[in-house]
C-alpha positions as CSV (number, residue, x, y, z in Angstrom):
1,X,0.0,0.0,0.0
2,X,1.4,3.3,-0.6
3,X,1.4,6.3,1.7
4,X,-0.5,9.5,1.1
5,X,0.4,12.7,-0.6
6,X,-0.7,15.9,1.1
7,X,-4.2,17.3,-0.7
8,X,-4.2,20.1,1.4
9,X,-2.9,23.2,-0.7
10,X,-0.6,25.6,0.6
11,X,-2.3,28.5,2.7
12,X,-2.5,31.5,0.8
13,X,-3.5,34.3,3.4
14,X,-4.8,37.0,0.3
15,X,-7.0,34.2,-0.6
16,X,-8.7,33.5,2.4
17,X,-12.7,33.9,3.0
18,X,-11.9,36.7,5.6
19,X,-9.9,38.5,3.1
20,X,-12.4,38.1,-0.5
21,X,-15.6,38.6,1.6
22,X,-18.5,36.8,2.2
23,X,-20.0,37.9,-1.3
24,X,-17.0,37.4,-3.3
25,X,-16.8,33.8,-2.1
26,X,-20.6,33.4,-3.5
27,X,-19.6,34.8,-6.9
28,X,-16.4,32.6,-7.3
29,X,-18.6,29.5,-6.1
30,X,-21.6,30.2,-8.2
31,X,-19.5,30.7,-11.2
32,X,-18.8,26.8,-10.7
33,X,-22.5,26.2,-10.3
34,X,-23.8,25.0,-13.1
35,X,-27.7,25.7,-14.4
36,X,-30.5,23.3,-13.2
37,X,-32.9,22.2,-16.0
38,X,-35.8,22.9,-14.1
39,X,-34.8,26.1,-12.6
40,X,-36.8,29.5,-13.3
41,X,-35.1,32.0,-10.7
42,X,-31.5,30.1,-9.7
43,X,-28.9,31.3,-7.3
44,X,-28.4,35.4,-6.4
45,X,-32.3,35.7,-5.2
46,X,-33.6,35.7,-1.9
47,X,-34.9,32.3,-3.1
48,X,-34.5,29.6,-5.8
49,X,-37.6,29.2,-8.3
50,X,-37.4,25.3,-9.5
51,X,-40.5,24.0,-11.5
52,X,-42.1,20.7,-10.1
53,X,-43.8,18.8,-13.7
54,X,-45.3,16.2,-11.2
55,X,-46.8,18.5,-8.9
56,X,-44.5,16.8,-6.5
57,X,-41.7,17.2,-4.5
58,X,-38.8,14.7,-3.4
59,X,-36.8,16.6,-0.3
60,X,-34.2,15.3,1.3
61,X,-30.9,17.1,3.3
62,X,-27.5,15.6,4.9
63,X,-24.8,17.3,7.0
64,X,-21.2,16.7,6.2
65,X,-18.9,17.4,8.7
66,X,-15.1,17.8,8.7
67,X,-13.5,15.1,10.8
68,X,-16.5,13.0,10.5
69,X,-17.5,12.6,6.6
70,X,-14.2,13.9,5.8
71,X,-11.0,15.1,6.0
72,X,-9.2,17.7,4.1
73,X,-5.5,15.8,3.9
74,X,-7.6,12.6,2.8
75,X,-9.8,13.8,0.2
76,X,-9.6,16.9,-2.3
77,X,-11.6,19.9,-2.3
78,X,-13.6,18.4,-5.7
79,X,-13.6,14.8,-3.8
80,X,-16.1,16.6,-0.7
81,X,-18.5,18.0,-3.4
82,X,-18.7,14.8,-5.1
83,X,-19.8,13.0,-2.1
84,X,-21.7,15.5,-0.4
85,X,-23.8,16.0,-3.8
86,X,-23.7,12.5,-4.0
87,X,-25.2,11.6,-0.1
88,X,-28.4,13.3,-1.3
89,X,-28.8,12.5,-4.9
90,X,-29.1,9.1,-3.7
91,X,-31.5,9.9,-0.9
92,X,-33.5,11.2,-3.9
93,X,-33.0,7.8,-6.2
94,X,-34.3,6.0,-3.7
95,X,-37.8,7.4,-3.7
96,X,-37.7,6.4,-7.2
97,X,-37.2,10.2,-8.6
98,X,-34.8,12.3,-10.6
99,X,-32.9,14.9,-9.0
100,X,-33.6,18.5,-9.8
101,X,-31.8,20.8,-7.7
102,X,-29.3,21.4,-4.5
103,X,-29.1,23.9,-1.8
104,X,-25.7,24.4,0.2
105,X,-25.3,26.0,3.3
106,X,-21.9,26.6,4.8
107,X,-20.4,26.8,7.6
108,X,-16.6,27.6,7.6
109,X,-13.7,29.5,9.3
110,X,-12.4,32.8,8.2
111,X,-9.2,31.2,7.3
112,X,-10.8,28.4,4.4
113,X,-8.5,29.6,1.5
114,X,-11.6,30.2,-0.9
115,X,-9.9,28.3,-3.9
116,X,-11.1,25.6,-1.5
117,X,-14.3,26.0,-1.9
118,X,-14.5,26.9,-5.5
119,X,-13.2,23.0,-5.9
120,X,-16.0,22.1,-3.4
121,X,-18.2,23.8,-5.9
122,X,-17.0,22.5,-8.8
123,X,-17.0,18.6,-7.4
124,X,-21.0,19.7,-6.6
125,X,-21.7,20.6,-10.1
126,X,-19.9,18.2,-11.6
127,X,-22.0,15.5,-9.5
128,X,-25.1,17.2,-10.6
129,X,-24.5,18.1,-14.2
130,X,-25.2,14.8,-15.8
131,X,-29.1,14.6,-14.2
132,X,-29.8,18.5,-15.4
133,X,-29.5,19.4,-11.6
134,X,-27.0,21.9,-9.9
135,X,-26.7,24.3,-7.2
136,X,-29.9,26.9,-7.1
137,X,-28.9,28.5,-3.7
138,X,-27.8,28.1,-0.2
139,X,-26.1,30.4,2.3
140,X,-22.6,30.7,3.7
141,X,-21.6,31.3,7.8
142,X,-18.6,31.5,9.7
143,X,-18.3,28.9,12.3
144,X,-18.0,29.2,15.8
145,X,-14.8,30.8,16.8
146,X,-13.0,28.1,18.7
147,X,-14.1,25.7,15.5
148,X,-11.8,24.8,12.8
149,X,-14.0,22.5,10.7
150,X,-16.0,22.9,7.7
151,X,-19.5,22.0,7.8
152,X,-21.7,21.5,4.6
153,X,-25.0,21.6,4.9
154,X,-27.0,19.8,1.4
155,X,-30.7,19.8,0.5
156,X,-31.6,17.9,-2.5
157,X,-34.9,18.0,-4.6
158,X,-36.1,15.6,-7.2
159,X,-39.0,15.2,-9.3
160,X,-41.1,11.8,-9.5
161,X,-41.8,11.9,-13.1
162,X,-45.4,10.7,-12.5
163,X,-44.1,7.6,-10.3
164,X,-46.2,6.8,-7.2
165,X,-42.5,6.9,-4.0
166,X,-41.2,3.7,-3.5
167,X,-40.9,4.1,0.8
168,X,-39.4,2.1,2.9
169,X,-42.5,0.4,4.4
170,X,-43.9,-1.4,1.7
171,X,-41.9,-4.3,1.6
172,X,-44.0,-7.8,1.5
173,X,-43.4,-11.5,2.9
174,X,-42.4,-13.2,0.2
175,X,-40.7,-10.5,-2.1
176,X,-37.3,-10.5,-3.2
177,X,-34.3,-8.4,-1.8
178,X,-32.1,-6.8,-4.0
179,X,-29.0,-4.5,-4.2
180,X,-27.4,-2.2,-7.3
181,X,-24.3,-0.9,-6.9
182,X,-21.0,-1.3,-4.3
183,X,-21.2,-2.3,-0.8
184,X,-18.1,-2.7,1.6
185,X,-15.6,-0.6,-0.7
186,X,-15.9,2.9,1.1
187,X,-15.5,1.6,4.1
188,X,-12.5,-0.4,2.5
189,X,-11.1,2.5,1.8
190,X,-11.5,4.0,4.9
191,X,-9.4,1.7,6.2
192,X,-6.7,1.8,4.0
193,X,-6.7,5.9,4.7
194,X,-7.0,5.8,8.3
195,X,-3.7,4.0,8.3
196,X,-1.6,6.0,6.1
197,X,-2.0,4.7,3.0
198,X,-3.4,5.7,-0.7
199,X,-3.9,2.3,-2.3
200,X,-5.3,0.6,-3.8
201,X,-6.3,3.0,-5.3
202,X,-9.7,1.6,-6.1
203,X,-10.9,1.5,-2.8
204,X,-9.8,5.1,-1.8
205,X,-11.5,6.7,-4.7
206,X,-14.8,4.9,-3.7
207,X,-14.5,6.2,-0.1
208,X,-13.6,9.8,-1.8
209,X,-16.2,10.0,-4.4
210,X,-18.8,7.7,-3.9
211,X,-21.0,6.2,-7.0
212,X,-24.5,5.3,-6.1
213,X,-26.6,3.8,-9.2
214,X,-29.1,6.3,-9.5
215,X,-30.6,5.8,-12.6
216,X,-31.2,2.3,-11.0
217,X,-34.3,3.8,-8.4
218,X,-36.3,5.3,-11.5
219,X,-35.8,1.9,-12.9
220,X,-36.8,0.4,-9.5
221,X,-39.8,1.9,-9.1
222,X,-40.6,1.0,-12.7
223,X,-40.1,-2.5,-12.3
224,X,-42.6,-2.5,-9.4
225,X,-40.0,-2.1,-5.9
226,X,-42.2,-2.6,-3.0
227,X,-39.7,-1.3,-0.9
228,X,-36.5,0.7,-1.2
229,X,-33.7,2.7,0.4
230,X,-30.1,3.9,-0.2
231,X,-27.0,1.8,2.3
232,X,-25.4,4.9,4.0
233,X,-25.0,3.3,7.2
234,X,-24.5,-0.2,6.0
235,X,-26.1,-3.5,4.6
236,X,-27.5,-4.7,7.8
237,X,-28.4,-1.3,9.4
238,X,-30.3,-0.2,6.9
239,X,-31.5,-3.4,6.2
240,X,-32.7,-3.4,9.4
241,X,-34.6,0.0,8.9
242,X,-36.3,-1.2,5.8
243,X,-37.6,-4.3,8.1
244,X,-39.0,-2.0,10.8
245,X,-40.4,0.3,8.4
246,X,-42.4,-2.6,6.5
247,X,-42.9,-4.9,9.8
248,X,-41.0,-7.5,7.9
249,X,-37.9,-9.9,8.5
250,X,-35.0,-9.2,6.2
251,X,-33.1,-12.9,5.4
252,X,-29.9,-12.0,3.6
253,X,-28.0,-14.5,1.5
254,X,-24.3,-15.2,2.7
255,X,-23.4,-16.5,-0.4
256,X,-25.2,-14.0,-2.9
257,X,-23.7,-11.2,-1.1
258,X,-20.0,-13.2,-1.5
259,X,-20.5,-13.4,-4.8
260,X,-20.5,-10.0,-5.4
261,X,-17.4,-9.8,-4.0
262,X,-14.4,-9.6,-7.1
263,X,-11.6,-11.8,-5.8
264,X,-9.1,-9.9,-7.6
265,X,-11.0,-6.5,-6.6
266,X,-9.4,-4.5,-3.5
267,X,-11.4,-5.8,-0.8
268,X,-9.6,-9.1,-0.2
269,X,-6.6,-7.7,-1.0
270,X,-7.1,-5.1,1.7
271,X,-8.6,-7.1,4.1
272,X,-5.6,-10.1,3.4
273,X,-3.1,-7.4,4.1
274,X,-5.0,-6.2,7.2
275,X,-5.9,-9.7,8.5
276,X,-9.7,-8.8,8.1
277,X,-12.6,-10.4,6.9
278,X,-14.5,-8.4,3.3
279,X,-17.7,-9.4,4.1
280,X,-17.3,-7.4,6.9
281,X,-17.0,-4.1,5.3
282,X,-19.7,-6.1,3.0
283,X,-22.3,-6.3,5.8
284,X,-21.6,-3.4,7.6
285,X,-19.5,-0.7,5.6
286,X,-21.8,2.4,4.7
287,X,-21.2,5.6,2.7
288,X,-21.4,3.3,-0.8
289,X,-25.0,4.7,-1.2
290,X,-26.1,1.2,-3.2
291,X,-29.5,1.2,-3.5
292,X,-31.2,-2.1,-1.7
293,X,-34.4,-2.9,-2.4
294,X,-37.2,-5.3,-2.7
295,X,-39.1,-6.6,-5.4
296,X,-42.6,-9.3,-5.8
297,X,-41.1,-12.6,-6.0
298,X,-42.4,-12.8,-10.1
299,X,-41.0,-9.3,-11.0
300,X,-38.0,-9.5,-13.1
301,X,-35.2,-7.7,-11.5
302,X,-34.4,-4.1,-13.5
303,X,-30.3,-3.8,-14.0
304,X,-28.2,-3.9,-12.2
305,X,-30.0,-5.2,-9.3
306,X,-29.1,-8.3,-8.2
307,X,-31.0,-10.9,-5.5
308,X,-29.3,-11.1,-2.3
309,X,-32.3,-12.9,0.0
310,X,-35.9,-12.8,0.8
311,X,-38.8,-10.8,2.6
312,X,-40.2,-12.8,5.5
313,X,-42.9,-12.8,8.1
314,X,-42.6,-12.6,11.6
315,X,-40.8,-9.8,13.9
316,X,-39.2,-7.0,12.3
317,X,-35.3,-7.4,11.8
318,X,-32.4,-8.6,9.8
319,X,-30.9,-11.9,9.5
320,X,-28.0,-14.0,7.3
321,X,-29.0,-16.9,6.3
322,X,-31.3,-17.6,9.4
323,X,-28.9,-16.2,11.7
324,X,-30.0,-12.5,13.7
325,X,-27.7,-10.0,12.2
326,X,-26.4,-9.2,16.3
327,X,-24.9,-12.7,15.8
328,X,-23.5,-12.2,12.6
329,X,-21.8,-9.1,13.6
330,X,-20.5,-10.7,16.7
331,X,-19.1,-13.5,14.9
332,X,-17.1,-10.7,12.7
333,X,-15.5,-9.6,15.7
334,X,-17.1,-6.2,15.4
335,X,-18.7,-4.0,18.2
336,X,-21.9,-3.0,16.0
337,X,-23.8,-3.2,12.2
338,X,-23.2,-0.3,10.9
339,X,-22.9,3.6,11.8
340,X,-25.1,5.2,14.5
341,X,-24.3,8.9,15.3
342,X,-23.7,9.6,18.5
343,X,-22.7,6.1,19.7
């Protein structure tokens, strides 16, 4: 594994927020915007003016904050707009829509060199563009003055196109679970960062820049998902909300979700070097933003979904093959299924 370059760029005092000015920073970001298809009135009003076709609205926000979703010497200034653009868009996908639109609001020390932030804006747009969606508005802050950290502060709005939401209480005895996209390979790389290393470099770039499906919750709710929501906080803990939402039990297939799994992909190499197990990070690594959802037993799956176990009665939870997902974990060696703030 190799060890990290700095991504932090040199501090250049004329360039600082406290120097260009609250407004200046808003004109150099929202030069980097972008345009939102569906936006009448976009950023530089006292509000944004986005039109809603279906009459509808899909709202959803998520708080990044430095030292918890991210760290400046780990990731880029384009790598935190990508993912915090990316946290919500999937939010959206989930509930089977489009995206539309962003709001940002930031919180941030005098000192943030504002070439930072224009690469925060540009990783936002740049997230956005290929949906028609981009930054409409927001509102900028200085943070407390014994705080050194960045906070971002994301609202995203979507549009069902007509669809009716897929929730995540609808889920059915019988139906079939699903997943589209990555699990465990954030989380990989969050490992591989967290001790001073950049690779591979594979699993670093998915922790950076996360790439949820989200064409595939459209398609979802399409194909007649009973159920659905994105894996933020991992496999089995939001597995687990699904399963109290619907009143359900979640059985998850061991072996479906190994075969997933690329044995030449960086997960067992990470985990061989690290004397781990993948289908830990598999199980209970978040921040991938897969989608996982379920399906009636006779629909045919829409790509790239791909079965991983079933919808049955009885009390709400999660297990693996039959086994409760507590026990599961426990066998890993690990003190919990996934993330919980303020554990």
């Amino acid at each position: 594994m190799t060890r990290p370059r700095p991504l932090v760029p040199p501090v250049d005092a004329a360039d600082s927020v406290a120097v260009v000015g609250e407004f200046g920073v808003i004109d150099r970001v929202l030069a980097r915007a972008g345009t939102a298809a569906l936006a009448d009135v976009g950023p530089g009003d006292d509000a944004a003016v986005v039109r809603t076709p279906d009459a509808r609205v899909v709202a959803s926000t998520d708080v990044l904050v430095e030292g918890r979703h991210f760290r400046r010497d780990w990731s880029s200034a384009e790598d935190v707009g990508h993912k915090a653009a990316a946290a919500n868009l999937a939010d959206v996908a989930a509930m089977g829509a489009v995206p539309t639109a962003l709001l940002v609001g930031l919180a941030c020390p005098a000192s943030t060199p504002t070439g930072w932030l224009e690469g925060v804006a540009t990783g936002l747009a740049a997230e956005c563009a290929p949906h028609g969606a981009a930054v409409v508005g927001g509102d900028t802050v200085a943070c407390a003055p014994d705080s050194s950290s960045v906070v971002l502060s994301v609202t995203a709005l979507g549009d069902l196109q007509g669809r009716a939401p897929v929730t995540r209480g609808g889920a059915r005895p019988g139906d079939v679970v699903a997943v589209a996209g990555r699990l465990g390979w954030s989380a990989c790389g969050w490992a591989v960062l967290r001790r001073g290393f950049t690779a591979p470099l594979a699993a670093v770039t998915a922790h950076r820049r996360p790439t949820p499906p989200y064409a595939a919750g459209p398609a979802a709710a399409d194909a007649g998902a009973t159920a659905m929501c994105d894996v933020s906080d991992g496999l089995l803990a939001d597995a687990g909300h699904l399963a109290d939402a619907s009143g359900v039990v979640v059985d998850l297939d061991r072996g479906s979700l190994a075969a997933l799994v690329d044995p030449a992909g960086p997960l067992p190499q990470v985990a061989a070097a690290l004397g781990g197990d993948p289908m830990a990070w598999v199980l209970t690594g978040g921040e991938d933003h897969a989608l996982l959802a379920t399906f009636p037993a006779a629909a045919d799956l829409p790509e790239p979904f791909v079965a991983i176990g079933v919808v049955e009665a009885g009390p709400a939870g999660v297990r693996v093959d039959g086994v409760a997902a507590a026990d599961v974990v426990a066998g890993l060696g690990l003190s919990g299924g996934g993330h919980v703030h303020f554990r």
